[in-house]
C-alpha positions as CSV (number, residue, x, y, z in Angstrom):
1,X,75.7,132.2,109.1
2,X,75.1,128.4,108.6
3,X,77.1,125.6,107.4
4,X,77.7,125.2,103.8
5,X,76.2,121.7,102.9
6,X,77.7,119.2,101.6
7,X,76.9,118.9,97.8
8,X,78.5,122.7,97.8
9,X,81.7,121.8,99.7
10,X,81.6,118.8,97.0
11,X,81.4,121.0,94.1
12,X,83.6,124.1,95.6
13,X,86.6,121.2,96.6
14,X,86.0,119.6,92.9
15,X,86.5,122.9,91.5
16,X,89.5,123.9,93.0
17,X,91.3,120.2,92.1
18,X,90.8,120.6,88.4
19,X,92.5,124.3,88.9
20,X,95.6,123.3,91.4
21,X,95.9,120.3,88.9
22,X,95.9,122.8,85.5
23,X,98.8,124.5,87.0
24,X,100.7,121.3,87.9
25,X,100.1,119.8,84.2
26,X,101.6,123.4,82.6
27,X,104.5,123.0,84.6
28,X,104.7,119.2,84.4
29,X,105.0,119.9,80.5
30,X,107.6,122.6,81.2
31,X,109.7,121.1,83.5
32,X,109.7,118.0,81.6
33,X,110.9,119.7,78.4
34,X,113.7,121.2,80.2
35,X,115.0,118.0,81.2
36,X,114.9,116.6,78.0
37,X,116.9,119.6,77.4
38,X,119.7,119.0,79.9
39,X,120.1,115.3,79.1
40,X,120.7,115.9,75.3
41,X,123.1,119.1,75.9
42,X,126.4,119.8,76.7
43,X,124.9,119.7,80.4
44,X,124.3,115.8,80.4
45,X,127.6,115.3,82.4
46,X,126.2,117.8,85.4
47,X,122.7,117.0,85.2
48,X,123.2,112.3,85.6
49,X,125.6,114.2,88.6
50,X,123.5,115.2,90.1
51,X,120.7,112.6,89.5
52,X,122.8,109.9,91.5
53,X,124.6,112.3,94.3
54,X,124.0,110.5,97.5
55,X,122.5,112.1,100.5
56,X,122.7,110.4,104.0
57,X,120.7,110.4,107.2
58,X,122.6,109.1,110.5
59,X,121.5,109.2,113.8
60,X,123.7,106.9,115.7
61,X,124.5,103.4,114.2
62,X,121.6,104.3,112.0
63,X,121.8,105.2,108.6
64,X,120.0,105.4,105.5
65,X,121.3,106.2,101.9
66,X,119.9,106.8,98.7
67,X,121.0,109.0,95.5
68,X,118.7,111.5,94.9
69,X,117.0,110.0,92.3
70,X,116.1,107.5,94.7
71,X,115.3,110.2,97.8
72,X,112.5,111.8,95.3
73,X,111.2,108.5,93.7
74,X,111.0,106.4,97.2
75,X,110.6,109.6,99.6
76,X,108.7,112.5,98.1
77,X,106.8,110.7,96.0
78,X,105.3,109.0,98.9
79,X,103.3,112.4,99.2
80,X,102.0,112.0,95.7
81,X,100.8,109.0,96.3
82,X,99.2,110.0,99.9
83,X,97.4,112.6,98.2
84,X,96.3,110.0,95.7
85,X,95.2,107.3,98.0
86,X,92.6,110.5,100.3
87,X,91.6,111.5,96.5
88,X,90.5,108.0,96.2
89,X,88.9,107.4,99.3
90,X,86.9,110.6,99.0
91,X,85.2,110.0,95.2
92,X,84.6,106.6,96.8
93,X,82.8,107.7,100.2
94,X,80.9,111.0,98.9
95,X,82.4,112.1,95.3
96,X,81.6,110.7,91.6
97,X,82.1,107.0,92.7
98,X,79.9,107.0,96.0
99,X,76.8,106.3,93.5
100,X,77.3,102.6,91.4
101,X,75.6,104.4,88.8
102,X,77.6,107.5,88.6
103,X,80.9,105.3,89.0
104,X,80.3,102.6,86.4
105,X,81.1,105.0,83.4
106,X,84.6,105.6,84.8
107,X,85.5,102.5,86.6
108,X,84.1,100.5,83.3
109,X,86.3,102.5,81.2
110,X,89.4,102.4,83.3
111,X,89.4,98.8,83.9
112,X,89.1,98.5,79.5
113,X,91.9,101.4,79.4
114,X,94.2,99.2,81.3
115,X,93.4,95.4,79.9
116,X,93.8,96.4,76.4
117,X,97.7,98.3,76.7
118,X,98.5,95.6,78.7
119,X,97.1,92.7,76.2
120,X,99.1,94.5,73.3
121,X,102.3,95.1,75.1
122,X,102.5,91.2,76.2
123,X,101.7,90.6,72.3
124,X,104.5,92.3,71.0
125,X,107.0,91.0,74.2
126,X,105.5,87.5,75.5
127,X,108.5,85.6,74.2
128,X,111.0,87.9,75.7
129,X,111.6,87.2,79.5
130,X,114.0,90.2,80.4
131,X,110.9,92.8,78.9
132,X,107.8,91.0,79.1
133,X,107.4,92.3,83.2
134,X,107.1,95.4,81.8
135,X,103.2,95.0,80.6
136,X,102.2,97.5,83.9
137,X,103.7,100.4,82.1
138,X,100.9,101.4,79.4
139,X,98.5,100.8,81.9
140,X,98.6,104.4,84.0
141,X,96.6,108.1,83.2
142,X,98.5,111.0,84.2
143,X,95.6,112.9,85.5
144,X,97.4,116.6,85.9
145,X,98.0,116.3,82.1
146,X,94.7,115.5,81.1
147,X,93.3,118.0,83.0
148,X,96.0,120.7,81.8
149,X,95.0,120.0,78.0
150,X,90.4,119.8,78.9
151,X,91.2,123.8,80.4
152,X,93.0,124.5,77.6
153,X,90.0,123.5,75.2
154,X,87.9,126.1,77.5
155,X,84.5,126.5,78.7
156,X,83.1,124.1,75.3
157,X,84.4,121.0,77.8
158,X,81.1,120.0,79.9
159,X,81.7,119.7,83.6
160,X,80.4,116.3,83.9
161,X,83.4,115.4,81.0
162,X,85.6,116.8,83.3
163,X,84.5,114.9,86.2
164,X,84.4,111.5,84.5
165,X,87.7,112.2,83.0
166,X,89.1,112.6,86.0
167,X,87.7,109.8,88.4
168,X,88.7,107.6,85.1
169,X,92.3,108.9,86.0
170,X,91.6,108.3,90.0
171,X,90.2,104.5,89.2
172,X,93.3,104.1,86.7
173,X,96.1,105.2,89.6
174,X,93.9,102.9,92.2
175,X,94.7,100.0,89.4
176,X,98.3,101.4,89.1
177,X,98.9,101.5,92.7
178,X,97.3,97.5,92.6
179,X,99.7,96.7,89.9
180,X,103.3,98.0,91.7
181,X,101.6,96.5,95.0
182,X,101.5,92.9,93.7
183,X,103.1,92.5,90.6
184,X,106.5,94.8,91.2
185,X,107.1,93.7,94.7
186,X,110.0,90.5,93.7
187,X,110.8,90.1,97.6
188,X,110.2,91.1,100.9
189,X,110.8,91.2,104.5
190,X,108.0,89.9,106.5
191,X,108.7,91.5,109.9
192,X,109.2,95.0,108.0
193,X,106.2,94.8,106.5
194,X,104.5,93.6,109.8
195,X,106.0,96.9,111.9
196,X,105.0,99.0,108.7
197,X,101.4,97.8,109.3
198,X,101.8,98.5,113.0
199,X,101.7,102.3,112.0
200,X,99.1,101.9,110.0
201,X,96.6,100.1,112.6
202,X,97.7,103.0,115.1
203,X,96.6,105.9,112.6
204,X,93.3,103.9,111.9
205,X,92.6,103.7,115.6
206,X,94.0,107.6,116.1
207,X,91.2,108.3,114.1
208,X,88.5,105.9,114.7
209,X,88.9,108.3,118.5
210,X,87.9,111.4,116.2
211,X,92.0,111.9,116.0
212,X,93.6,115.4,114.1
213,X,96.5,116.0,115.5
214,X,98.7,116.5,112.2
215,X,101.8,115.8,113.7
216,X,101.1,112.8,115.2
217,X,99.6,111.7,112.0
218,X,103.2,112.8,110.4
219,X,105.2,110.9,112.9
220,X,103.2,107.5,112.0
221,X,103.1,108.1,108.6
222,X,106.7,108.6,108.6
223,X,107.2,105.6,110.3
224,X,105.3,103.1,108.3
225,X,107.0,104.5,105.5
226,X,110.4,103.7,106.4
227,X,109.6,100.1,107.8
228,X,107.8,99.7,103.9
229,X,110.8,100.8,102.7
230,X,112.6,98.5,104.8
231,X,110.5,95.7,103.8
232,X,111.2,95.2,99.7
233,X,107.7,96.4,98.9
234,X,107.7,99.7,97.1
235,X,107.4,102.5,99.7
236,X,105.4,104.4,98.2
237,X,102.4,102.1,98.5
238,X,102.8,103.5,102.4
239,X,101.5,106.7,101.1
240,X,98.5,104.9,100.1
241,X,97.5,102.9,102.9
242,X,97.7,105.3,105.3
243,X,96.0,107.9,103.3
244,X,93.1,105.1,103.8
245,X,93.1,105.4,108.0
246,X,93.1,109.4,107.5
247,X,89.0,110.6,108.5
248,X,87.2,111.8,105.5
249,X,84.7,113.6,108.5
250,X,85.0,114.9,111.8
251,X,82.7,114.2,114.5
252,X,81.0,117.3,115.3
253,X,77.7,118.9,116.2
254,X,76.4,121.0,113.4
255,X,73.4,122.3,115.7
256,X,76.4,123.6,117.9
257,X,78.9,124.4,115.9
258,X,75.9,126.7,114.0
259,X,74.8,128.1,117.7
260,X,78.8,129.4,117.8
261,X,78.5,131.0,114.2
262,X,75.6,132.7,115.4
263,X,77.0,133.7,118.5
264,X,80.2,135.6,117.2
265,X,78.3,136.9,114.1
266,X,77.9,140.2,115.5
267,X,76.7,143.1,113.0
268,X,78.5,145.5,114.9
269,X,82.0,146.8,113.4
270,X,83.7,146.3,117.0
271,X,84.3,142.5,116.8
272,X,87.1,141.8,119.9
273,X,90.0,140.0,118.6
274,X,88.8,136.7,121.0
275,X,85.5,136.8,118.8
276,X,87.9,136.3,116.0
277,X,89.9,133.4,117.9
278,X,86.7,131.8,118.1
279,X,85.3,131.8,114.9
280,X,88.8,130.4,113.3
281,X,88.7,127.1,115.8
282,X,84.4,126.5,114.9
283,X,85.8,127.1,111.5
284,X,89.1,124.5,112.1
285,X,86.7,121.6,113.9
286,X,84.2,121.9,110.9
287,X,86.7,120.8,108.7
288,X,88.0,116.7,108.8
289,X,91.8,115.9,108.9
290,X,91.6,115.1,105.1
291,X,90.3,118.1,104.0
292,X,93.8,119.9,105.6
293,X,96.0,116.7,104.7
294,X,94.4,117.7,101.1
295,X,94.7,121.5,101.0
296,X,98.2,121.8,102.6
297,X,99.9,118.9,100.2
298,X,98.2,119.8,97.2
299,X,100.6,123.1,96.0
300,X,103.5,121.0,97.3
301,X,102.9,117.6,95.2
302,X,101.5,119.7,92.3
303,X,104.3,122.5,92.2
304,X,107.2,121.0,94.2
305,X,107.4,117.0,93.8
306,X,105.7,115.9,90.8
307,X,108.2,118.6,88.8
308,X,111.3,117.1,91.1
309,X,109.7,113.3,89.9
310,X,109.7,114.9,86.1
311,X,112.9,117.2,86.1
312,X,115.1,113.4,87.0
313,X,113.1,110.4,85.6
314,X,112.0,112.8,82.3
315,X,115.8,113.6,81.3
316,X,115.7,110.5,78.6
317,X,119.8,111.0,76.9
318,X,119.7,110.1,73.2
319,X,122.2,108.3,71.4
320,X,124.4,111.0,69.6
321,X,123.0,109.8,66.1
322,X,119.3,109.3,66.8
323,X,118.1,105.7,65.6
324,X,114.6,106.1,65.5
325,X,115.0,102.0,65.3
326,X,114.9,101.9,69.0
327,X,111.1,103.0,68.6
328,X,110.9,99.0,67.2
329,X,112.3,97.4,70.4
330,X,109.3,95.0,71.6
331,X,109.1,96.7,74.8
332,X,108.8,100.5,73.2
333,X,107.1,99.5,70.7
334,X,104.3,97.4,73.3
335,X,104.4,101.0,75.2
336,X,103.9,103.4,72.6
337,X,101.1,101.3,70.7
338,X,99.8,100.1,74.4
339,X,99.3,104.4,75.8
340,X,98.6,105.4,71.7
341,X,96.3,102.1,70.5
342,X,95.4,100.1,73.2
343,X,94.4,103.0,76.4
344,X,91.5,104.5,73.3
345,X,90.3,100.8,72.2
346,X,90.0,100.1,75.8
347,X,88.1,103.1,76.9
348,X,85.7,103.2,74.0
349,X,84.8,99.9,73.9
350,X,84.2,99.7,78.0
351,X,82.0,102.7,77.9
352,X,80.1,101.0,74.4
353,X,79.3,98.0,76.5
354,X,78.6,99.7,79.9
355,X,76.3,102.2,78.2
356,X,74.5,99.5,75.9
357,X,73.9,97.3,78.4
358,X,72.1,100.0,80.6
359,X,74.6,100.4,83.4
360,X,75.4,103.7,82.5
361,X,75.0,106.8,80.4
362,X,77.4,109.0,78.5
363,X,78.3,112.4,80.3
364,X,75.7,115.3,79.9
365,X,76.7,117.5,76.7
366,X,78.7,115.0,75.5
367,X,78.0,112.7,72.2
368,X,80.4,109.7,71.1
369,X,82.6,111.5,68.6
370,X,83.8,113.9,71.9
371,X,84.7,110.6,73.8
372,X,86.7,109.5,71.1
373,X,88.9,112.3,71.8
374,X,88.7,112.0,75.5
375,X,89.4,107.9,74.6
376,X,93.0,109.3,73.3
377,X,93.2,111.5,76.0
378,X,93.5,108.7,78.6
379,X,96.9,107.8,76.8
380,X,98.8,110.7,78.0
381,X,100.5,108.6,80.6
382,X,103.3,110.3,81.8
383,X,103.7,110.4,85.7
384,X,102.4,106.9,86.5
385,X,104.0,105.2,83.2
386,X,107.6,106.7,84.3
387,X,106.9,105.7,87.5
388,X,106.5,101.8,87.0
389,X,108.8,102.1,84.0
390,X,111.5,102.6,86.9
391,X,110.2,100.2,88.8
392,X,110.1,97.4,85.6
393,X,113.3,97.7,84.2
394,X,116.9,97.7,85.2
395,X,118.0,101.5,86.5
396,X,120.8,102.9,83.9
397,X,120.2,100.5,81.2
398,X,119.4,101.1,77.3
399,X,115.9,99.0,78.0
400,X,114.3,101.8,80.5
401,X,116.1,104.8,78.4
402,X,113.8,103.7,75.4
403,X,111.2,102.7,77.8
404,X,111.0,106.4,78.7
405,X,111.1,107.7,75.2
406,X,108.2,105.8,73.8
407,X,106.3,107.0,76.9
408,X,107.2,110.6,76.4
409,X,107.0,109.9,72.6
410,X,103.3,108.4,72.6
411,X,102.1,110.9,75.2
412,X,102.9,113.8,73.2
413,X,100.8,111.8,70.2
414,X,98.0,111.2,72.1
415,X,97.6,114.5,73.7
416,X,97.9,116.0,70.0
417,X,95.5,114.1,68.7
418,X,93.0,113.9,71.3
419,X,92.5,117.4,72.3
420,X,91.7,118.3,68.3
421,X,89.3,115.5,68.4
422,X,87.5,116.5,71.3
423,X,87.3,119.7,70.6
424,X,85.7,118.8,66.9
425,X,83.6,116.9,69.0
426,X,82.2,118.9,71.1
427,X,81.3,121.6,68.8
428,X,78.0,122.2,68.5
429,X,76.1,120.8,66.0
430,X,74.8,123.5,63.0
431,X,70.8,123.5,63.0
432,X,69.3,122.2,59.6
433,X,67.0,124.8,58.3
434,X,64.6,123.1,55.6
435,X,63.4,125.1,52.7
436,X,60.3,124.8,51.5
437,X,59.4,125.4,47.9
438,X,57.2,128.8,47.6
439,X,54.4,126.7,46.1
440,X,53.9,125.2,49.0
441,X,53.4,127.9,50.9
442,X,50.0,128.8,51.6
C-alpha cells in the first residue's frame, strides 16, 4: 500500500468540491425561493420576527447580543469565510493558481469581472452620496451557484471549464473579502484589532511547531473572532485570516509512514483490532489540519449556514402593489446592469487581452462562444452580493430592500441566459462533408 501522490489527492479533493458545492447551489436556490415566499405572504409578520429576535450570551458581567440576523451574518458566517480563506490558500500553494500560467486566465478575468460592475455602478450613482458606497456590491461570484447550473449542463462542460470557473469565483471572493476589509470598515478600535491579531500570531506559530490539535485551533479562532468583532472591522474577515495560519501540510515521513502501511497490511483475514488502531492514526498524520478543517466544515457551510445566510438576507418583502420603478433607482439599477452587463464585459474582455497577449490560453475543449456563456455566468452573484449589500446600506431601509431585489433579479437573468449560451457553445461543431461532382471522380 503506498501513499497516494499528490496530483491524485489534488484531483480526488477537486472532485469532491464541485459535488458538496452542487448540492449547496440546489439548495441555495431552494431555500432562497422559500424565503422570498415567506416575506411576500401572509407569514411576513412571523418570519421579520424572527429575523430580529435577540439571543444573548452572559458569563458574568459579560455579555454579548445580537438579533439573529446578526448571530448568522457576524457568527456563522465566519465559517463560510474560514472555509473560503483554506480554499484560497490551497489553489494558491498547490491547486489551479500555484502555476502563473495556469492562474493568469482566472485571476485576469476576475480582476476585469470586478472593475467593470464597479465602473458602471459608480456611473449610474457618482452624484448620489447616500448610494454611491455601494459600488462593492456587483463585484462578487457566488461560486455554489455557478457550479450548481455547469452540473446541470452535464458531462458536455470540460473539466478544465470547470476548474477555471471556479478559481475565477475563488480570486473574485479573495477581491470581495479585500473590498469589505478596506473599504466597508468606517471605524475601529485599535486595541481590538491588536488582541484579535494576538490570536492569529499564536495559530501561525501553533502551526509553524507542526500544530493539529483542532480544539486548540477552535479556541484561538474563536477568540480572534470576538476581539474582530469587538474591534469595528467586519468579523468575518477573522475567518479569513486565520484560515491563512491553518498548515496546508503536515510534517511527516512518507518513507515511514509507508514502512507502517506495509507493516499492518497483512493478507491474512485475522487483522487484530490494534492493527486497525494503527492504520487509522498513519492514516490521520498523513493528512494536514486543513484537509480536516476542509472536510468537517464543508457539509456544515454548504448545507447548514450558507441556507441560514439565504433563508434571512434572501426574504426581500415587496411593496403590496409591485412598482417595477424601483428597478430605476441608481443604486438597483448600477447592481443589476453591474452583475448582468458589467461582470460579462469584464470577463471577456480580460481573458481577450490575457489570451492575445500570450499570457494565457483558453480552457481545453473550450472555444470563445462557450466563454461567453461562462462570461454571464460570473454574474450570478448571490451570496457575496447579499453579503456586502448588508454591509453597504442602512439595515431595514427601502435602499437595501431594492438593493437585494436587483441582485436576486439580475442573478436569475444571468444564470438563464448563461447556461443556454454555454451549452450552444459547447456543442460540438457538425463536420463539413464536401461533395465532389461525379466528373471528377476518377
Amino acid at each position: 500500500m503506498e501513499i497516494i501522490d499528490q496530483e491524485q489527492g489534488r484531483n480526488s479533493g477537486f472532485t469532491s468540491f464541485l459535488h458538496s458545492q452542487t448540492a449547496s447551489g440546489v439548495i441555495l436556490l431552494l431555500v432562497s425561493g422559500f424565503a422570498f415566499y415567506l416575506a411576500n405572504s401572509d407569514f411576513w409578520g412571523h418570519y421579520n420576527n424572527i429575523s430580529h429576535t435577540h439571543l444573548s450570551l452572559n458569563v458574568g458581567e459579560w455579555n454579548l447580543d445580537l438579533d439573529i440576523n446578526h448571530w448568522v451574518n457576524e457568527g456563522l458566517m465566519v465559517l463560510f469565510f474560514f472555509l473560503v480563506g483554506l480554499e484560497i490558500k490551497r489553489e494558491i500553494l498547490i491547486g489551479e493558481l500555484a502555476s502563473p500560467r495556469k492562474a493568469a486566465l482566472p485571476v485576469v478575468a476576475a480582476i476585469g469581472g470586478m472593475v467593470m460592475p464597479a465602473i458602471i455602478y459608480i456611473l449610474f450613482n457618482f452624484f448620489n452620496p447616500e448610494t454611491r458606497h455601494g459600488w462593492g456590491v456587483p463585484m462578487a461570484t457566488d461560486i455554489a451557484f455557478v457550479i450548481a447550473v455547469l452540473s446541470v449542463l452535464g458531462k458536455r462542460v470540460p473539466v478544465a471549464l470547470k476548474v477555471f470557473l471556479t478559481c475565477l469565483a475563488i480570486v473574485d471572493d479573495l477581491g470581495a473579502i479585500l473590498v469589505i476589509a478596506i473599504f466597508y470598515t468606517e471605524q475601529f478600535q485599535v486595541d481590538a484589532l491588536l488582541l484579535s491579531m494576538v490570536f492569529v500570531v499564536a495559530s501561525a506559530v501553533y502551526g509553524k511547531f507542526n500544530g493539529a490539535n483542532g480544539i486548540i485551533y477552535s479556541i484561538l479562532c474563536v477568540g480572534c473572532w470576538y476581539f474582530m468583532l469587538e474591534s469595528g472591522i467586519h468579523s468575518t474577515i477573522a475567518g479569513v485570516l486565520m484560515a491563512m495560519t491553518i498548515p496546508l501540510r503536515r510534517r511527516y515521513s512518507v518513507e515511514k509512514i509507508n514502512h507502517e502501511l506495509k507493516t499492518y497490511n497483512h493478507d491474512d483475514e485475522d487483522m487484530r483490532e490494534e492493527h486497525l488502531v494503527a492504520l487509522e492514526n498513519v492514516i490521520k498524520h498523513a493528512e494536514s489540519p486543513a484537509s480536516r478543517f476542509e472536510h468537517l466544515l464543508h457539509p456544515w457551510v454548504g448545507f447548514l449556514i450558507m441556507p441560514l445566510f439565504a433563508f434571512f438576507n434572501a426574504g426581500v418583502h415587496l411593496p403590496t402593489h409591485l412598482d417595477f420603478s424601483l428597478m430605476f433607482e441608481p443604486h438597483a439599477l448600477g447592481i443589476f446592469l453591474g452583475l448582468l452587463m458589467g461582470k460579462p464585459l469584464g470577463v471577456l474582455l480580460a481573458c481577450r487581452f490575457a489570451v492575445a497577449r500570450g499570457w494565457a490560453s483558453l480552457p481545453n475543449g473550450t472555444g470563445w462562444r462557450a466563454m461567453i456563456g461562462v462570461s454571464y455566468l460570473a454574474g450570478l452573484g448571490f451570496t457575496m452580493s447579499l453579503f456586502i449589500s448588508v454591509l453597504a446600506f442602512e439595515p431595514g431601509g427601502d435602499t437595501l430592500e431594492e438593493a437585494k431585489l436587483a441582485i436576486l433579479a439580475a442573478s436569475i437573468c444571468a444564470m438563464l441566459i448563461g447556461a443556454p449560451l454555454t451549452w450552444i457553445g459547447l456543442r460540438p461543431k457538425k463536420p463539413v462533408v464536401v461533395q465532389l461532382p461525379k466528373e471528377s471522380i476518377v
